[in-house]
C-alpha positions in Angstrom: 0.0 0.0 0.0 0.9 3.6 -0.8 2.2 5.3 2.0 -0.2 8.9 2.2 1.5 12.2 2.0 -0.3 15.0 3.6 1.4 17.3 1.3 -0.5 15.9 -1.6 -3.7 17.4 -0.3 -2.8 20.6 1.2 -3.3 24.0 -0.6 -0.5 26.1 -0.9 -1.1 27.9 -3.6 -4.6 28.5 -6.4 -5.5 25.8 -7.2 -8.4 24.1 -10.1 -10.8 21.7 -8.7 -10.9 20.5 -12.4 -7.9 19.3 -12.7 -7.8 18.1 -9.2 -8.3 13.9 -9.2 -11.3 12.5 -7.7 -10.1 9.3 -6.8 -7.8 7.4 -4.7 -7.0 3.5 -3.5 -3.6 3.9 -2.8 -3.0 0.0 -4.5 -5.4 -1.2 -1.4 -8.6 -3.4 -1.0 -11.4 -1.4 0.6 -10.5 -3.7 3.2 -6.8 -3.3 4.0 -7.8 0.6 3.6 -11.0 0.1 6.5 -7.8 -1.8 9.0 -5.5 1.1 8.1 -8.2 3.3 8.8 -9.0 1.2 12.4 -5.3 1.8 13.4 -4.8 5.7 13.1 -8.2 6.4 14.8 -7.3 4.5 17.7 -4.4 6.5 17.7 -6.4 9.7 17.0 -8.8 8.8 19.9 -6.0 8.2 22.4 -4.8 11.9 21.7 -8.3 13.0 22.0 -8.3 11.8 25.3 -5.1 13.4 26.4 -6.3 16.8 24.8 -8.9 16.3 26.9 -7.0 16.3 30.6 -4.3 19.0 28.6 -7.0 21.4 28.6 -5.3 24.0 26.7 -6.6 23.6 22.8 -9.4 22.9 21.3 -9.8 21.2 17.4 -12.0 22.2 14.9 -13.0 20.0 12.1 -14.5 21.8 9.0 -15.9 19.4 6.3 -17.1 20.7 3.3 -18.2 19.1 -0.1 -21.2 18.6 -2.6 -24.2 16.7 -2.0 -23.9 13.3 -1.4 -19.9 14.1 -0.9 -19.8 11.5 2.2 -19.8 14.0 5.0 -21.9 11.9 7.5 -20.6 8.9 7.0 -17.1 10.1 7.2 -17.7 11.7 10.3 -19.5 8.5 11.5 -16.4 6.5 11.0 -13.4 8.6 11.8 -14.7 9.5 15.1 -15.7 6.1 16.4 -12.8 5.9 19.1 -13.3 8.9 20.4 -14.8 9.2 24.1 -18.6 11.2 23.9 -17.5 13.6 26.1 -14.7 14.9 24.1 -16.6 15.8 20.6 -19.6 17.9 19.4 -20.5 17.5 15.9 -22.5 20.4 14.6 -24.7 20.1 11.0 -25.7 23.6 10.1 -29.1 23.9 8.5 -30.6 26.8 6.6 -30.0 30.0 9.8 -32.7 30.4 12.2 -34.7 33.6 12.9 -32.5 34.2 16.4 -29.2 32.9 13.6 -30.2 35.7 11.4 -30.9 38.2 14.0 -26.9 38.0 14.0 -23.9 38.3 11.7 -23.2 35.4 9.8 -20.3 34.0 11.9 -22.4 34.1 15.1 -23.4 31.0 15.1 -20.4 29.3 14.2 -18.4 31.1 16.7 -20.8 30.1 19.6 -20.4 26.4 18.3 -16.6 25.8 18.6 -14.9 24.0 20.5 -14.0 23.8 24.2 -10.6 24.0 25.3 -9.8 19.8 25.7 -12.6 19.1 22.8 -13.4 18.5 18.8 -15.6 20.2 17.5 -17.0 19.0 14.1 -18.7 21.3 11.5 -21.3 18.9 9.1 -21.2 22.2 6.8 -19.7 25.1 7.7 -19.4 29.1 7.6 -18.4 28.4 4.1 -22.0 27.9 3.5 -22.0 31.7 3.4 -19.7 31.9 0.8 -21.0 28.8 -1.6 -25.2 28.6 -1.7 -25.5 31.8 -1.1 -23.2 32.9 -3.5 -24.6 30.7 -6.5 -28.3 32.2 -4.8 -27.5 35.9 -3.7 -30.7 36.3 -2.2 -30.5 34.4 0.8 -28.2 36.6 1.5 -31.3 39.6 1.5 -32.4 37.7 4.7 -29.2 38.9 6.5 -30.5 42.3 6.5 -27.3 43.6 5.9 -27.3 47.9 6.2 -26.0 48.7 2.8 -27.6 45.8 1.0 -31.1 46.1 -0.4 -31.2 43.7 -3.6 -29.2 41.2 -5.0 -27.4 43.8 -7.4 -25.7 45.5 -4.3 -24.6 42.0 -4.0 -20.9 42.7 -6.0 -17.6 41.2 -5.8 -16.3 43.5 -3.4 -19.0 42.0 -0.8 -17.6 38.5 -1.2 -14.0 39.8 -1.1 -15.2 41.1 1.9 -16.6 38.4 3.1 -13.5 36.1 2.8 -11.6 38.5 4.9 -13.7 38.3 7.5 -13.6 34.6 7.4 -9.9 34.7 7.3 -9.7 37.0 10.4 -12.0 34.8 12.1 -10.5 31.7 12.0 -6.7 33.4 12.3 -7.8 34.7 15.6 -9.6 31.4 17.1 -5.9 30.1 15.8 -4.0 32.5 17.8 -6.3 31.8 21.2 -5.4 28.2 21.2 -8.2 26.1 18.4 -6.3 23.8 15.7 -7.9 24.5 12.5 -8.4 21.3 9.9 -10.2 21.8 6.9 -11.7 19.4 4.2 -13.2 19.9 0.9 -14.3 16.4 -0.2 -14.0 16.4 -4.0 -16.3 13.9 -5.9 -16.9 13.6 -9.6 -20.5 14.5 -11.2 -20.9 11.1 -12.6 -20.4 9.7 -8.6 -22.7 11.9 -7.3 -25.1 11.0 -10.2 -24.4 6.9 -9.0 -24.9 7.8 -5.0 -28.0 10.1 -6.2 -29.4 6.8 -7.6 -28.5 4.5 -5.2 -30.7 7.5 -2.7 -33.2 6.4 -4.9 -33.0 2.9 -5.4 -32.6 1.5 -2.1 -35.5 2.0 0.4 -33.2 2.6 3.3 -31.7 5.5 1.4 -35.0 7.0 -0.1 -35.0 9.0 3.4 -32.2 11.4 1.9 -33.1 11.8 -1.3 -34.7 15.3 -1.9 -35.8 17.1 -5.3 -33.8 19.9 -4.8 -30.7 17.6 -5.0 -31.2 17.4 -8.6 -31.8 21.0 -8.8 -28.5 21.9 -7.3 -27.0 19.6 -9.4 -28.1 21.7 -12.5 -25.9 24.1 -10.6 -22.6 22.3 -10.3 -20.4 24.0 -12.5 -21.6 26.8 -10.7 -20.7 25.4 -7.0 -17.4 23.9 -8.2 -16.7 28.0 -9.3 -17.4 29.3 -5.7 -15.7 26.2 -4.2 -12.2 26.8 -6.0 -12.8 30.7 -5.5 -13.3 29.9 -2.0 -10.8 27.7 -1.1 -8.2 30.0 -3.7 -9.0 33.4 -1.1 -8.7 31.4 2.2 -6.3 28.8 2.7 -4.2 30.4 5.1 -0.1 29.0 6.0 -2.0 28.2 10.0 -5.4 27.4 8.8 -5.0 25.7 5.4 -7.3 23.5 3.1 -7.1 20.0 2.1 -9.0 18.7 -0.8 -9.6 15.4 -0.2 -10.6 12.7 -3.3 -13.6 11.2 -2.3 -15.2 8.9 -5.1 -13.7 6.3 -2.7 -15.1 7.0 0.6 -12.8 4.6 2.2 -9.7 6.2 1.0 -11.1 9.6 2.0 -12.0 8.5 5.8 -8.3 7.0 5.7 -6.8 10.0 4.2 -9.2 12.7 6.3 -8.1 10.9 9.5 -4.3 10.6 9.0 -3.8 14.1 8.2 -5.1 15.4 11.1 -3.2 12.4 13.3 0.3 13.7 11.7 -0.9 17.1 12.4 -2.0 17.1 16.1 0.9 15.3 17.4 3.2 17.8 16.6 1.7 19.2 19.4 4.2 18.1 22.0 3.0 20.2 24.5 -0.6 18.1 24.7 0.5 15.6 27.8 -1.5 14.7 30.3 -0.9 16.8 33.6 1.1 15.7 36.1 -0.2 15.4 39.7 0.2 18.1 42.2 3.1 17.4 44.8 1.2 16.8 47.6 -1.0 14.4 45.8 2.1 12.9 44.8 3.5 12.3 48.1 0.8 10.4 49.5 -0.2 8.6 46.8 0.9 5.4 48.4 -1.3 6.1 51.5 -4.1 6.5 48.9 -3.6 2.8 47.7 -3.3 1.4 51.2 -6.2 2.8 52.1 -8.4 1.8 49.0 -6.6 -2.1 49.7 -7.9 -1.8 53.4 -11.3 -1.9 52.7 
């Protein structure tokens, strides 16, 4: 098997999601790539559990992609060693009345992490910058002073826009949150095939809606906002990953081991030591407990 190179996936510079590949299997079965996959989030759940008693960060996990990209069920399986306590995954819907009563990052800031927890984003503050940017006039329903019809909508708003997201997420950087985020990049003809299979099996049927196949009329249009996005903020502390993900398996493996390689270069993340008196006595503790 290949061995994976986070470097491969990483934006460093603009980039076009068109000539980007959709697929990977590193030269593996699905299942030598579901044991690999076992292995690192043991790993990853271990550190999760020492980040925990550390106390001092917190890690944000931002996935991103297209209908039907894979999103739950890579979150389902990457995530399955973790302890409950230690992770909150968030799916953002379409904003609430209170939501919109706000500026768009309210929400998301309120949702991040606690110092010692993930935090997962199902769909993200991107969302801001993607639907409503191939529909404008959701973005009416901000009630933004200054904006009263989709033609004040202009570049220079989503310019704007993409700074504030970049200063956003450089300052939860700076006060101690590790930033990962994923595009998951499928094709148009696997979309189409997981569409189907939505459609053709009666356990799916439940996720299948209409306006899937009215958003995929739009698709040349998302993958435009996608590369623009990712192009105006992948930042040297807060980067992008696009992640091939016609091959969900290769994806989860790929997903998980980046941010494994990246979060133990944390080597300040150790669990705390215990206080010198506790320390002292600790063998009176076990005597006692032994007594009983």
């Amino acid at each position: 098997m290949k061995k994976i190179d986070a470097s491969e996936y990483i934006v460093q510079s603009p980039v076009d999601l068109s000539s980007i590949s959709t697929y990977e299997d590193f030269d593996a079965s699905d299942k030598r790539l579901e044991r690999e996959l076992k292995k690192v989030r043991v790993k990853l759940g271990d550190f999760q559990n020492t980040l925990y008693a550390h106390g001092k960060y917190g890690v944000l996990v931002c996935i991103q992609g297209m209908d039907t990209a894979g999103k739950d069920s890579l979150i389902r399986e990457i995530f399955k060693d973790f302890n409950a306590r230690g992770i909150v995954v968030h799916s953002f819907k379409a904003p609430s009345a209170l939501e919109l009563r706000h500026d768009f990052l309210w929400r998301h800031y309120v949702a991040l992490p606690e110092k010692g927890k993930f935090s997962v984003f199902n769909r993200t503050h991107y969302e801001n910058v993607l639907i409503s940017r191939v529909h404008p006039e959701y973005v009416l329903t901000e009630k933004i002073p200054g904006i009263h019809s989709v033609d004040d909508i202009d570049e220079r708003f989503w310019q704007n826009r993409f700074q504030q997201i970049n200063n956003f997420e450089s300052h939860i950087f700076k006060t101690g949150t590790i930033v990962f985020k994923f595009f998951l990049h499928i094709s148009k003809d696997e979309q189409k095939n997981r569409l189907l299979r939505r459609l053709e099996l009666k356990k799916k049927n439940w996720k299948f809606s209409p306006d899937d196949l009215k958003e995929r009329q739009l698709w040349d249009n998302y993958q435009a906002c996608y590369t623009d996005a990712i192009n105006n903020t992948s930042q040297r502390d807060v980067p992008w990953h696009i992640i091939p993900s016609d091959n969900k398996d290769a994806a989860r493996l790929i997903v998980t081991s980046i941010m494994y390689d990246e979060l133990k270069k944390y080597k300040d993340v150790k669990e705390p030591n215990l206080s010198p008196e506790i320390q002292k006595h600790i063998d009176n503790f076990k005597e006692q407990l032994k007594s009983e």
